[in-house]
N, C-alpha and C positions, 0 to 999 in steps of 0.2 A: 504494500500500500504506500502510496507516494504520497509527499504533504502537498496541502494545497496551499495558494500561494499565499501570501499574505498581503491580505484587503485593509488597508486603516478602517479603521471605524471614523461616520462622522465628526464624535465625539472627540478624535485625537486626532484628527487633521485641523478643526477647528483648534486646539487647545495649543497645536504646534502654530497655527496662525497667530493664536495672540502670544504666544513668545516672542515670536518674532517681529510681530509690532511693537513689544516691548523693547526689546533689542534695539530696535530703530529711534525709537521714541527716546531710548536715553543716547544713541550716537548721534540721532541729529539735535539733540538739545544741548551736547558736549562740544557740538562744530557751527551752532548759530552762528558765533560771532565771527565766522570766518567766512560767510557769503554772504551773497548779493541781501540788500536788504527783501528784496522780492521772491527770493527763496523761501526765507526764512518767516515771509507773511505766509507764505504757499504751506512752510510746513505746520506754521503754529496752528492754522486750524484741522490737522491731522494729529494734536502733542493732545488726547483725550484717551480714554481708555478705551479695546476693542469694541466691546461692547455697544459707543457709540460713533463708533465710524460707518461712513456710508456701504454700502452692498458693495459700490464699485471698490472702495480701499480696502475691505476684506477679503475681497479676491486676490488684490494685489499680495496680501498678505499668504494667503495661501496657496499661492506659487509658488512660494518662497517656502512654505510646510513641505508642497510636492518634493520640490528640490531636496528636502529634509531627508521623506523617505527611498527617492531614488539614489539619495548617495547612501542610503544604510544599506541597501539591495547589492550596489555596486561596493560596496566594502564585504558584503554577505555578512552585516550584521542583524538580518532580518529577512525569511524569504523572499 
């Protein structure tokens, strides 16, 4: 019997999205003061918790989850 593959659950592709917003949200708040003032308006109304970011920002975020689990796959730290 062979294993099957390994599916995220929505629950933890979600949960790796908001990592990784959080991630962002403390690297772009660490490198403000080093861009364009028009950046920095563009990020500050993304500096909120996932929870309320728009549908379109949480997908942005969960590419970045994909990303997550295709490099555990390609390390074979998960089927």
């Amino acid at each position: 019997m062979s294993k099957s593959p390994f599916k995220p659950t929505d629950e933890l592709m979600e949960a790796l999205a908001e990592i990784e917003h959080e991630q962002w949200l403390h690297w772009s708040q660490a490198v403000a003061a080093d861009v364009t003032a028009t950046t920095r308006d563009k990020w500050q109304r993304a500096w909120v918790g996932y929870d309320e970011l728009t549908e379109d920002l949480k997908e942005a975020d969960r590419i970045w989850a994909r990303k997550v689990v295709t490099l555990l796959r390609q390390r074979k730290l998960i089927p």
